[in-house]
PATOR-56557 format. One record per residue (C-alpha): residue in one letter; x, y, z. Coordinates in Angstrom, 3 decimals, decimal comma. Example, Ala and Ser with C-alpha at 12.3 -4.5 7.8 and 13.67 -1.06 7.14 Angstrom:
2
(zalum "a"; (12,300; -4,500; 7,800)),
(zalum "s"; (13,670; -1,060; 7,140)),
//
This chain:
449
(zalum "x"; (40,558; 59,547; 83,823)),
(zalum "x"; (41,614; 56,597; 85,767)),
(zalum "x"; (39,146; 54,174; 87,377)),
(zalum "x"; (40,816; 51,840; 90,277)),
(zalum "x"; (38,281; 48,641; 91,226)),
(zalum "x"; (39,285; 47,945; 94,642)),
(zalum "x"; (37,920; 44,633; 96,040)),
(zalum "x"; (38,324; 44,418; 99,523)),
(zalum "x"; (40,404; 45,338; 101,765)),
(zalum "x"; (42,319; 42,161; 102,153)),
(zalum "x"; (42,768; 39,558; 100,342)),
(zalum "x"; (41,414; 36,428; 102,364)),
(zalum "x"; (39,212; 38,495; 104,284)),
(zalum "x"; (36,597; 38,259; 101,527)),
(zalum "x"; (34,048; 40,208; 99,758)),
(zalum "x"; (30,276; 40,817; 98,304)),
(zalum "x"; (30,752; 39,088; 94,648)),
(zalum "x"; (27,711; 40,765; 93,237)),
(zalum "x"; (29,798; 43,959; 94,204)),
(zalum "x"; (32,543; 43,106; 92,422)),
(zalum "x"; (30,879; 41,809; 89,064)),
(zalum "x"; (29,060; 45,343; 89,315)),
(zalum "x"; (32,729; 47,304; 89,267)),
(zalum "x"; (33,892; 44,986; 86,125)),
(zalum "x"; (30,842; 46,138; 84,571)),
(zalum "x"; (32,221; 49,824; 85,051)),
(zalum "x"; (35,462; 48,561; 82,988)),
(zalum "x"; (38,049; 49,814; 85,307)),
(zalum "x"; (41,356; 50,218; 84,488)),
(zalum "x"; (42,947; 48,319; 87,015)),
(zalum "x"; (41,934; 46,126; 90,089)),
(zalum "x"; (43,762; 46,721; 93,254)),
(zalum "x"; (43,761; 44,991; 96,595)),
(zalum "x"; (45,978; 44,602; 99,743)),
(zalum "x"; (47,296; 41,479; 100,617)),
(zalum "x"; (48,024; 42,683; 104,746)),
(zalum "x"; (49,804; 45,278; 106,959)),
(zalum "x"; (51,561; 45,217; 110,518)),
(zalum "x"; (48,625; 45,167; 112,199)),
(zalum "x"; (48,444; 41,299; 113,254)),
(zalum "x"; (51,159; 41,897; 115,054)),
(zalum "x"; (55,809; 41,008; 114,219)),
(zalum "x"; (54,843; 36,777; 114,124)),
(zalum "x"; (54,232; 37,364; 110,367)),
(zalum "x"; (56,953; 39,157; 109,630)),
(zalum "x"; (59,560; 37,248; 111,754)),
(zalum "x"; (58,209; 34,309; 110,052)),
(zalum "x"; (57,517; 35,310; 106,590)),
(zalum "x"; (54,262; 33,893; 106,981)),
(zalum "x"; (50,542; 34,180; 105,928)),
(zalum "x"; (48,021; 34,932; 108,604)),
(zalum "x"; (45,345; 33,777; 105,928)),
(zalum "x"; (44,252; 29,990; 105,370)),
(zalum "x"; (45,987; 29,122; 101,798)),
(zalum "x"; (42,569; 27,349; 100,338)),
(zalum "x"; (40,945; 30,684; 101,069)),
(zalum "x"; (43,849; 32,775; 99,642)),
(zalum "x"; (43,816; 30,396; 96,730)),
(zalum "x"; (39,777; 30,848; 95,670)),
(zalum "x"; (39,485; 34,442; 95,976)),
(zalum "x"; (42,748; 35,041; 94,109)),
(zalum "x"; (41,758; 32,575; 91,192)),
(zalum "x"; (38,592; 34,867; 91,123)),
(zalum "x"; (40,446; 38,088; 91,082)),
(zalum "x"; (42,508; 36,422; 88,334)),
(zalum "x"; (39,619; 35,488; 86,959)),
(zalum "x"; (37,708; 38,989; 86,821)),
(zalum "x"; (41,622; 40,278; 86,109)),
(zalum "x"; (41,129; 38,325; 82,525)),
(zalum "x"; (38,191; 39,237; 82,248)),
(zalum "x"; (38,258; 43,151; 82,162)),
(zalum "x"; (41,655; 43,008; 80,344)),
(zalum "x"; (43,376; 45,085; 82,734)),
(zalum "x"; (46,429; 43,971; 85,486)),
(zalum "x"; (45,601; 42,875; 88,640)),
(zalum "x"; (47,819; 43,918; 91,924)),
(zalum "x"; (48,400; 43,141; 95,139)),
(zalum "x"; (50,483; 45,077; 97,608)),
(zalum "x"; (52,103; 43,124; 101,067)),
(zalum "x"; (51,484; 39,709; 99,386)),
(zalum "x"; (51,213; 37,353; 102,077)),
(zalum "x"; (49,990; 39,634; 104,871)),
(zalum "x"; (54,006; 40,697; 105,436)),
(zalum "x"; (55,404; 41,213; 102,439)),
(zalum "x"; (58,786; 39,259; 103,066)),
(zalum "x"; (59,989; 37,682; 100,100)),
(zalum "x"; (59,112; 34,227; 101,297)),
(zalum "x"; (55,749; 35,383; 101,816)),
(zalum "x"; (55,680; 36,562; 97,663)),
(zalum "x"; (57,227; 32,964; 96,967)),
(zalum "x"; (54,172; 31,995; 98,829)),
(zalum "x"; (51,759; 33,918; 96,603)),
(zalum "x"; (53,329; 33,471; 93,156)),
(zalum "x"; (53,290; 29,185; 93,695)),
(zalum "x"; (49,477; 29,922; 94,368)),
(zalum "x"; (49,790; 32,079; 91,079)),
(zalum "x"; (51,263; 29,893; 89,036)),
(zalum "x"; (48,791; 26,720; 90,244)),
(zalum "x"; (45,655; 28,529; 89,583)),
(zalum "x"; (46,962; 29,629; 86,063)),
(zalum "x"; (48,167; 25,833; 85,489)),
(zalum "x"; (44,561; 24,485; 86,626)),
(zalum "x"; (42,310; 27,017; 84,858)),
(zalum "x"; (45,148; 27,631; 81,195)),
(zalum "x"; (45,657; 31,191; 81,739)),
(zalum "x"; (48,251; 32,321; 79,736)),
(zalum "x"; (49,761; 35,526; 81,938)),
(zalum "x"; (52,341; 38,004; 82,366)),
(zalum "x"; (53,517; 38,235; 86,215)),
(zalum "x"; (55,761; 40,800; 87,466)),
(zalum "x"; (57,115; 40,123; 91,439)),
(zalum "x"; (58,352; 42,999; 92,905)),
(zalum "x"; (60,371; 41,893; 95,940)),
(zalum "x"; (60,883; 44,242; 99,108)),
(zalum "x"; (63,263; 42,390; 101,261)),
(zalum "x"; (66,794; 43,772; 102,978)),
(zalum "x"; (70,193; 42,199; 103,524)),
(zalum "x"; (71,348; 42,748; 107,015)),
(zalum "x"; (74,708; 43,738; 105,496)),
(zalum "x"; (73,563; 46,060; 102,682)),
(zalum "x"; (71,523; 48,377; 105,545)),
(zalum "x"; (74,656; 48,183; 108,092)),
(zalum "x"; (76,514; 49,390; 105,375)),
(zalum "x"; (73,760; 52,486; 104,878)),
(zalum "x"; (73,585; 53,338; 108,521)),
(zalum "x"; (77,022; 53,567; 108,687)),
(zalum "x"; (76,730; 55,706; 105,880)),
(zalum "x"; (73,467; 58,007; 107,665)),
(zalum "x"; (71,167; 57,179; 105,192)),
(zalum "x"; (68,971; 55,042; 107,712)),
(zalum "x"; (67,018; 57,810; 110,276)),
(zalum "x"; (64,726; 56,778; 113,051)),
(zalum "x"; (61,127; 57,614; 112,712)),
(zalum "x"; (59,177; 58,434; 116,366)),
(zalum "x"; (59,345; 56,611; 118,159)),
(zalum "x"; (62,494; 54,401; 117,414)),
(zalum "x"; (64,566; 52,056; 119,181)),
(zalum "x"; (68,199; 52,022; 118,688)),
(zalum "x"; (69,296; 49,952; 116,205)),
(zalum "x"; (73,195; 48,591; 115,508)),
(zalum "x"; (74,295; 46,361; 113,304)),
(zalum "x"; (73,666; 43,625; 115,979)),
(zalum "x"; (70,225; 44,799; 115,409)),
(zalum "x"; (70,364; 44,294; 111,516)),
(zalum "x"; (71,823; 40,895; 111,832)),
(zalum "x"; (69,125; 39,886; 114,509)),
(zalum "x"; (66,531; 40,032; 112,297)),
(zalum "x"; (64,680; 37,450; 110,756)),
(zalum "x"; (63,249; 39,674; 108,000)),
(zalum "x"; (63,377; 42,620; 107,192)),
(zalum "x"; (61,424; 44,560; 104,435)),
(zalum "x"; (61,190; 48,187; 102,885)),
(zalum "x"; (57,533; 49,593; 102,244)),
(zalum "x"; (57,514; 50,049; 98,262)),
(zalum "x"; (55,602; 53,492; 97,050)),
(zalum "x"; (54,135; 54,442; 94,208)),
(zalum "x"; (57,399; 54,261; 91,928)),
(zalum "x"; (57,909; 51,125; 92,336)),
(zalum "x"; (54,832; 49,843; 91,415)),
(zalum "x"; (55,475; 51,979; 88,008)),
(zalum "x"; (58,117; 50,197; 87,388)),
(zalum "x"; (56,296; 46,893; 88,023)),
(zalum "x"; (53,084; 47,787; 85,811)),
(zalum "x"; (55,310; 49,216; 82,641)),
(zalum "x"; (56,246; 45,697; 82,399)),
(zalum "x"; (53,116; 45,573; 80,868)),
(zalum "x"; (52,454; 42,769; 82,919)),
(zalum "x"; (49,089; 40,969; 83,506)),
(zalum "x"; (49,329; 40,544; 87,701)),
(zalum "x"; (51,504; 42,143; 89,641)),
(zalum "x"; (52,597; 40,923; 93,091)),
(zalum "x"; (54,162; 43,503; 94,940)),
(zalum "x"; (56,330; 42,345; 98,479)),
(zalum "x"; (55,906; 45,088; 101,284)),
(zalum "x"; (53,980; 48,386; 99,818)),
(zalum "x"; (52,439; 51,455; 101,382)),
(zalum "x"; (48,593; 50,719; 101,708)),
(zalum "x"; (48,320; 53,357; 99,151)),
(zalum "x"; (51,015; 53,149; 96,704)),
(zalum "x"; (48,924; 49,970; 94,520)),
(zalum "x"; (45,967; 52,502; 93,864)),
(zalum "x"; (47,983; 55,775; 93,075)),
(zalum "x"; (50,448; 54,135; 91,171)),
(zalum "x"; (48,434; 54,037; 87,800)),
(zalum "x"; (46,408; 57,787; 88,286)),
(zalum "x"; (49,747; 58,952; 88,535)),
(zalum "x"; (51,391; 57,817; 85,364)),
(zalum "x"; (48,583; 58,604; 83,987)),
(zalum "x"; (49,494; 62,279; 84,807)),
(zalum "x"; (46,125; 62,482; 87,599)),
(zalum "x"; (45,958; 64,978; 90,056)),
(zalum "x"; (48,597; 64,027; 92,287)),
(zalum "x"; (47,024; 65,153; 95,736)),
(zalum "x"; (43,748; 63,209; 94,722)),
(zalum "x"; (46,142; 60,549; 93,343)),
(zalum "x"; (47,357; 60,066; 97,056)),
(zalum "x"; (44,458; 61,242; 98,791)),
(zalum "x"; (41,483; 58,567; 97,527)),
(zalum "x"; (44,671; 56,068; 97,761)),
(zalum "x"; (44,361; 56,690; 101,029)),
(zalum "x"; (40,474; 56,313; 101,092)),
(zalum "x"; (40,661; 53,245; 98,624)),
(zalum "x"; (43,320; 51,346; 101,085)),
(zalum "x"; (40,593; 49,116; 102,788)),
(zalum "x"; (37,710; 48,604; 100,288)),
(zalum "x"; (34,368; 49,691; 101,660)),
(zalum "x"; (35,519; 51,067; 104,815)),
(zalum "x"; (35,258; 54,611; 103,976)),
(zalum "x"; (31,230; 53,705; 103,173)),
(zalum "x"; (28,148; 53,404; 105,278)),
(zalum "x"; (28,676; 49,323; 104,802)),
(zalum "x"; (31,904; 48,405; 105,692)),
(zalum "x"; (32,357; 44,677; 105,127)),
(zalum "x"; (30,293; 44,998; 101,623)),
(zalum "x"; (34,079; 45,402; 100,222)),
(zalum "x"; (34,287; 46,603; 96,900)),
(zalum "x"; (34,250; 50,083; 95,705)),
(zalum "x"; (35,290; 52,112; 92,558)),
(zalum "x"; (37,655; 55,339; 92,880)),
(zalum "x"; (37,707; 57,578; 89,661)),
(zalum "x"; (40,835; 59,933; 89,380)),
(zalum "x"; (41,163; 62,586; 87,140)),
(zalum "x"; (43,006; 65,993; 86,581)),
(zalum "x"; (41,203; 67,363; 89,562)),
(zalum "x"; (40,766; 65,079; 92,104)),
(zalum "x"; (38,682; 61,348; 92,518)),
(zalum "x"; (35,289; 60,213; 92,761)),
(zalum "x"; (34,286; 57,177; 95,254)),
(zalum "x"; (31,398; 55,090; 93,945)),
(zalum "x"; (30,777; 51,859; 96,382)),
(zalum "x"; (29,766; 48,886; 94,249)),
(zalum "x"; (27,453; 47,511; 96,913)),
(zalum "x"; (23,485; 47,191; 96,488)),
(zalum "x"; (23,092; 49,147; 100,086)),
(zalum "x"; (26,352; 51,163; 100,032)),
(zalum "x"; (26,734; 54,619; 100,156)),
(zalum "x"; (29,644; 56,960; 100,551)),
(zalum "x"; (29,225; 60,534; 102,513)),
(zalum "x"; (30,824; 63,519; 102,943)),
(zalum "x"; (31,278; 62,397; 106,341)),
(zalum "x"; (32,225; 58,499; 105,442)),
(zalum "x"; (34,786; 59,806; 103,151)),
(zalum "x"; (36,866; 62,451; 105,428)),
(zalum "x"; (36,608; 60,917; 108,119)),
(zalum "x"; (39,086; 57,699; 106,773)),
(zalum "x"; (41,999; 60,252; 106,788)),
(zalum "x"; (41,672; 59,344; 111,052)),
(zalum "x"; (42,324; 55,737; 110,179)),
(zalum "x"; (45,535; 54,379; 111,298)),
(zalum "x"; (46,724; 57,849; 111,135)),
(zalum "x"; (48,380; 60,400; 113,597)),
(zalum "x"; (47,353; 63,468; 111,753)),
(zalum "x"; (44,269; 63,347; 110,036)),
(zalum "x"; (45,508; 66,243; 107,465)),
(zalum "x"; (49,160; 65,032; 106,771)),
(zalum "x"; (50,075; 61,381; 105,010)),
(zalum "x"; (53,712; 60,835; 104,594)),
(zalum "x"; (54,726; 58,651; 101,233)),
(zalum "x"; (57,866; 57,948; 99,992)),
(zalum "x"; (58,691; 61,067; 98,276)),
(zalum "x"; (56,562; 63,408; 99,813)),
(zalum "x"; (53,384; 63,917; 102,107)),
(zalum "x"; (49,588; 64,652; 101,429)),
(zalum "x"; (48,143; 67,451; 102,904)),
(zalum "x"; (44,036; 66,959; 102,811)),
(zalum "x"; (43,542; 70,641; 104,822)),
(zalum "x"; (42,157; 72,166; 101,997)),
(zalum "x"; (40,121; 69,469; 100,341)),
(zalum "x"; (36,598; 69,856; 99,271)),
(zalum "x"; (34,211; 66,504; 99,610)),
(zalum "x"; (30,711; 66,856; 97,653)),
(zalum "x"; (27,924; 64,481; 97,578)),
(zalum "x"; (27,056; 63,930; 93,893)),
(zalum "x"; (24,251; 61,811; 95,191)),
(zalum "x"; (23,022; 60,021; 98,295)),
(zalum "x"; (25,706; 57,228; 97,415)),
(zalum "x"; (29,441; 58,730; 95,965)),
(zalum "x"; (31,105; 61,364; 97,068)),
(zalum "x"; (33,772; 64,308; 94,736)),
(zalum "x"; (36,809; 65,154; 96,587)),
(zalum "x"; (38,880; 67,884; 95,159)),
(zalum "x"; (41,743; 70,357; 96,635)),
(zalum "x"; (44,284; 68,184; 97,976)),
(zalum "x"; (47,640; 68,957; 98,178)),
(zalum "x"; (50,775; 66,370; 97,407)),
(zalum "x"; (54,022; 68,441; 98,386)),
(zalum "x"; (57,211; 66,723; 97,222)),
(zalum "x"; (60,322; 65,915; 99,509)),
(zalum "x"; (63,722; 67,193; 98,966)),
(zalum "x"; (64,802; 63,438; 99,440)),
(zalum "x"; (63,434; 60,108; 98,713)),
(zalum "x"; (63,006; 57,910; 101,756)),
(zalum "x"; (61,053; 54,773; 101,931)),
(zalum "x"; (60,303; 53,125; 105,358)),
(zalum "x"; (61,997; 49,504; 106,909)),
(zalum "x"; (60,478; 47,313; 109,018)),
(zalum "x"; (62,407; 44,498; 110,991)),
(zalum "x"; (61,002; 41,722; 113,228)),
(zalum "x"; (62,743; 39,569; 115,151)),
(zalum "x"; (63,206; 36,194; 117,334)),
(zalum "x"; (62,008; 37,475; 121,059)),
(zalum "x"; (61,961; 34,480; 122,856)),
(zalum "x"; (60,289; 31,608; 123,392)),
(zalum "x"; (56,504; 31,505; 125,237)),
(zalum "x"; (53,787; 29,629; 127,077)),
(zalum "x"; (50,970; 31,196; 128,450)),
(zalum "x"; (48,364; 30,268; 131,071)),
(zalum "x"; (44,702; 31,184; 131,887)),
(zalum "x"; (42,946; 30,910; 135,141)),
(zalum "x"; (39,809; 32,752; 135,967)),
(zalum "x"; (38,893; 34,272; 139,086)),
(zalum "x"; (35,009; 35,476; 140,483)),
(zalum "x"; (35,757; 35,968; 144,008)),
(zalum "x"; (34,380; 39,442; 144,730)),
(zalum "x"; (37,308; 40,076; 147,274)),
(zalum "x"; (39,885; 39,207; 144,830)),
(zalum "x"; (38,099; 40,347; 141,984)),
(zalum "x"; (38,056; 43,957; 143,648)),
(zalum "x"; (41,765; 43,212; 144,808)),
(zalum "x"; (42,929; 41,724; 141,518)),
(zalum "x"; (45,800; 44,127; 140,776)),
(zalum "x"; (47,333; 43,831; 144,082)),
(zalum "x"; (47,080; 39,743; 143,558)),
(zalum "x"; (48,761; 40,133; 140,447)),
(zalum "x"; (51,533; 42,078; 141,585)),
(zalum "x"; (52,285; 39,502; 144,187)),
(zalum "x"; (52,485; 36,700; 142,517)),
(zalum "x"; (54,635; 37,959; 139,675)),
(zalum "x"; (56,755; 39,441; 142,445)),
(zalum "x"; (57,457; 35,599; 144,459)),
(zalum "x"; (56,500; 33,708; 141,544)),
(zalum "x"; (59,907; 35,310; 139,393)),
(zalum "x"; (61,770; 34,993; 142,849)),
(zalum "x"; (61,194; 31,089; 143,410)),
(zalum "x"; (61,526; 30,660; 139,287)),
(zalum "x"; (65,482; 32,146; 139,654)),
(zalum "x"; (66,167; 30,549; 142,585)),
(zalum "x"; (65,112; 27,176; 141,290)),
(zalum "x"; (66,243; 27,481; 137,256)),
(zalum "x"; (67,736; 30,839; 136,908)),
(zalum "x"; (67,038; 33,983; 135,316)),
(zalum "x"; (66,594; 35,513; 131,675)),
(zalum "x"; (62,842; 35,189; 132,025)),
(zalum "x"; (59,823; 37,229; 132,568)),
(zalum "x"; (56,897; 36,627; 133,832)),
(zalum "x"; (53,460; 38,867; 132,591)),
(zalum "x"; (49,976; 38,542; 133,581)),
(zalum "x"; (47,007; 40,674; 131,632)),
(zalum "x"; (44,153; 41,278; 133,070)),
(zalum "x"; (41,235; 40,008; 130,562)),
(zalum "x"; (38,192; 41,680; 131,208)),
(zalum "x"; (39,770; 45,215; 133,299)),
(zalum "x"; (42,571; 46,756; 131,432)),
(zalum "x"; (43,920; 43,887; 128,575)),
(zalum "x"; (43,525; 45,761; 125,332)),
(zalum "x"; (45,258; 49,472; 126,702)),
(zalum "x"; (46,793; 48,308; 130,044)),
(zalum "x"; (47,896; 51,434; 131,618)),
(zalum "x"; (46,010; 53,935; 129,089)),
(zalum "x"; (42,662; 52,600; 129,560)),
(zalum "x"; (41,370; 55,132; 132,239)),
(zalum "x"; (38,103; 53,397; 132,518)),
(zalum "x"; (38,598; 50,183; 133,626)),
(zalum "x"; (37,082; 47,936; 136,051)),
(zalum "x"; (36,135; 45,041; 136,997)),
(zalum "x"; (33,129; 43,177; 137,051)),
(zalum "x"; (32,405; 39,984; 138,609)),
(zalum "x"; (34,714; 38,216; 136,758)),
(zalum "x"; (38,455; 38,489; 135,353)),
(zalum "x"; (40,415; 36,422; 133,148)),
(zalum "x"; (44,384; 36,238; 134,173)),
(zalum "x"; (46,650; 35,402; 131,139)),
(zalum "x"; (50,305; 34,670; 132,254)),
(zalum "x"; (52,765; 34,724; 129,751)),
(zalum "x"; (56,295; 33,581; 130,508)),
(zalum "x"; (58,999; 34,626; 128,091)),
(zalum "x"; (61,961; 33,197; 127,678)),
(zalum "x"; (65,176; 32,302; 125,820)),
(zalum "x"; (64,517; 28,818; 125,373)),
(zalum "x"; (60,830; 26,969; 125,503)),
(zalum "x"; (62,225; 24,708; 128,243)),
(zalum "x"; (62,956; 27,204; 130,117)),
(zalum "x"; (59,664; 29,475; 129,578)),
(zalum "x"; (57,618; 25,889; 130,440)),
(zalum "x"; (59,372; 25,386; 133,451)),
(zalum "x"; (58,689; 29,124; 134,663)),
(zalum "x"; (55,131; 28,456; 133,964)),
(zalum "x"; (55,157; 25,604; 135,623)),
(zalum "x"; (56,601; 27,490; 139,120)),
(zalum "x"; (53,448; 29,915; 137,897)),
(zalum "x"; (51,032; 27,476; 137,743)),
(zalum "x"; (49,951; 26,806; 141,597)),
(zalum "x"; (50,026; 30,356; 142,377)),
(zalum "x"; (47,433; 31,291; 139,649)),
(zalum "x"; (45,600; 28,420; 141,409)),
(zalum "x"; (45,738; 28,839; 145,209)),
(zalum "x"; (47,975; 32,195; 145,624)),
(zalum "x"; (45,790; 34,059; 148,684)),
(zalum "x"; (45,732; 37,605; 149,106)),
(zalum "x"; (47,331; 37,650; 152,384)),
(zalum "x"; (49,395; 34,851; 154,582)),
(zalum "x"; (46,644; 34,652; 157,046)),
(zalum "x"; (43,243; 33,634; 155,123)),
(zalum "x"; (42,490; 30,326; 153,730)),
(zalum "x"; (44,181; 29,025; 150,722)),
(zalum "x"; (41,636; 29,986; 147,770)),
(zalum "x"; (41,502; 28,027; 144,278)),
(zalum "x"; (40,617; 29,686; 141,513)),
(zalum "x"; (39,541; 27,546; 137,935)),
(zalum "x"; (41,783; 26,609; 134,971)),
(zalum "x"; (39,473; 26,402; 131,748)),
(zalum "x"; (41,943; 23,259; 130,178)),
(zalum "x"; (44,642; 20,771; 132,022)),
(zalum "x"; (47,651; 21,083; 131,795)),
(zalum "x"; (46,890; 24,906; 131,922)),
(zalum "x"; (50,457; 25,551; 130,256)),
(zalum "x"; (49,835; 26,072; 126,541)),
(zalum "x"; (53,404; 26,754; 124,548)),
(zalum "x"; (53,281; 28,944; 121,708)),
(zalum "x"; (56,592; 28,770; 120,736)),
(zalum "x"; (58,798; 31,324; 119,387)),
(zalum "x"; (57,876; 34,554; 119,253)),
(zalum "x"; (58,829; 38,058; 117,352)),
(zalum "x"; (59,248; 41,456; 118,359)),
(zalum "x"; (59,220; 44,624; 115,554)),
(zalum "x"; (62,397; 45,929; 115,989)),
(zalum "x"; (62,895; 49,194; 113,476)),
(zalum "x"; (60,737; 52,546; 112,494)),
(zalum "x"; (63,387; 53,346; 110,387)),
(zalum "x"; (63,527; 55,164; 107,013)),
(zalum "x"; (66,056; 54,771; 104,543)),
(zalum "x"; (67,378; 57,184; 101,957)),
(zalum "x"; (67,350; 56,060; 98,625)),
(zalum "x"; (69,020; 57,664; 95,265)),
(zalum "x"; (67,059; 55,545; 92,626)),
(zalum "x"; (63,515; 54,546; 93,800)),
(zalum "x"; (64,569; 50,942; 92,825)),
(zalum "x"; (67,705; 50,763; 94,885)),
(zalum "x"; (66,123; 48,333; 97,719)),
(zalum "x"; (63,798; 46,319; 95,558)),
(zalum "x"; (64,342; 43,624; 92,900)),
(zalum "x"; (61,870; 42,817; 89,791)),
(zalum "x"; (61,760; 40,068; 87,880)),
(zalum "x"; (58,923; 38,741; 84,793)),
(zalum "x"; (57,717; 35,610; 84,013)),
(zalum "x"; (55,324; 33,972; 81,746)),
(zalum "x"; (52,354; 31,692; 83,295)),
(zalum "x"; (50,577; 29,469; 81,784)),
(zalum "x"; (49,996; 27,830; 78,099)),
//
């Protein structure tokens, strides 16, 4: 038996610490936790950046390390630094190394890096080991080049490797949200569906519970399957809790592709042992005849400023579409005429149709919508100056050439707001590997006293 102590589902996004001195108690084997995903959107990525505040990274890593040294067991995080670029590691492991300096912890760190040279994948694609997922823009090596960063999603292998270095803290670059809890059931020789499968309920803490944001649970793995025990006071895991996770963030609620292989959860069993954790059993791993791992590649879009100006007229609030189309249509003529083209102009409608746009089949408006512009463009003087040709049509623009001039209300002055450079994801690409370590680099070091 295995037992994984699973914090939260971020780290930075915090966590119930009654919870987690109740899953020490339990002596688990090894504490898990995800440091991010894609979901924030390609800035991190493109950057190499953090979306977390560092003072807040800093304390509730010093109290993971802290509760690492405690229960004598390694501590892991997966997509250090919400992206996983190497910089973003860098980030993590200076953190590391001050909190070990200012408390005298004497441990063993392992940094598993995930980043990709532009070259090295040019030289696989030419070589058809890179395949496009669905969907998948084309990619070149232009493409390669373009990017800022670029990573490869490390599975459970990997993380193997990283742990039989019999280090204290591991901190993994760009992982699978699952591969940091099925690592260690695995070597362990666990069931290898229920290694994958409560991976894949572990991957964001409480979540899979009847109290979401009470953050830390306990997954037990063993020759048969796992057991999920939440470590909050009003927690409780279900049947229904518990299955119904496999719908998060995925396409197929019975299939989870890994590198390696793919889950298959059709068959599984969940049983309430009590009114709080939940049995799983009869899940399915089913290995790959090749070992893929997936890339993902942001990079420089443009440069941005956006603009908001609300608008409560009833007439244009019930004719806001049309508006919109009107003024991106003469607004992006007088902007080329004046300084030129490469630009584009974009206005979301906060308030109808912002979050799905054209999927949202149930939109409309009420008696007041928010316009965001956005002008994109290759340079920030250029995407100012667009907003700037923007700006007095967002203020005055009428619906027709024969009513009064209306004016609408800016919430700030200047209304222009530059957000400088910005990132677009640019690959859904796996690549083929021979050795599981081919595309990622590991390295030891000793902290501390």
């Amino acid at each position: 038996m295995v037992k994984v102590l699973i914090p939260s589902g971020a780290l930075g996004l915090g966590y119930d610490r009654a919870a987690l001195a109740r899953g020490i108690a339990q002596n688990p084997d090894i504490i898990a936790i995800d440091g991010g995903s894609t979901d924030s959107g390609p800035h991190y990525l493109g950057t190499g950046t953090s979306k977390y505040a560092r003072g807040s990274t800093k304390a509730e890593w010093r109290e993971l390390m802290e509760a690492r040294a405690e229960a004598g067991v390694p501590l892991i995080i997966g997509t250090a630094g919400t992206c996983g670029a190497d910089s973003a590691v860098d980030w993590l492991v200076d953190i590391t190394r001050e909190i070990a300096a200012e408390a005298g912890m004497k441990v063993k760190l392992a940094v598993l890096k995930s980043g990709q040279r532009p070259d090295a994948l040019s030289d696989a694609l030419g070589q058809g080991k890179i395949t496009p997922l669905n969907p998948a823009p084309e990619i070149s090596d232009d493409v390669l080049s373009s990017c800022s960063n670029i990573v490869a999603l490390a599975g459970a292998e990997q993380i193997q490797a990283a742990l039989d270095t019999g280090a204290d803290i591991v901190i993994a670059g760009r992982t699978t949200d699952t591969a940091i809890i099925s690592a260690l059931p695995l070597a362990k020789g666990c069931h290898a569906g229920g290694a994958w499968h409560g991976a894949k309920i572990g991957e964001c803490g409480a979540l899979a519970t009847t109290a979401p944001n009470s953050g830390t649970i306990l997954i037990e793995f063993d020759a048969e399957g796992f057991t999920i025990t939440p470590m909050g006071a009003e927690a409780r895991a279900t049947p229904h809790t518990v299955s119904a996770h496999m719908l998060y963030e995925n396409s197929n609620p019975d299939v989870l592709y890994e590198p390696g292989g793919h889950l298959d959860v059709s068959r599984s069993h969940y049983t309430a042992l009590d009114d709080r954790t939940v049995r799983v059993t009869g899940s399915e791993w089913i290995v790959s005849d090749r070992y893929t791992v997936k890339l993902e590649g942001a990079r420089l879009a443009g440069f941005q400023t956006v603009s908001l100006v609300t608008v409560r007229d009833p007439r244009y609030v019930e004719n806001i579409r049309a508006w919109c189309d009107d003024i991106v249509t003469k607004a992006t003529a007088k902007a080329e005429a004046r300084v030129g083209d490469g630009f584009e102009i974009e206005l979301r409608l906060i308030g109808l149709d912002a979050t799905l746009g054209g999927l949202d089949t149930a939109a409309k408006a009420g008696t007041e919508v928010g316009v965001l512009g956005m002008v994109t463009a290759p340079t920030e003087a250029l995407s100012r100056e667009v907003a700037k040709v923007l700006n007095p049509y967002l203020l005055h623009h009428p619906l027709t050439e024969e009513e009064e001039m209306p004016t609408f209300a800016f919430p700030f002055s200047p209304p222009e707001v530059s957000r400088g450079a910005v990132y677009e994801f640019c690959l859904n690409h796996v690549l083929e590997l021979d050795d599981p370590m081919d595309a990622f680099a590991l390295r030891v070091e000793e902290l501390g006293a």
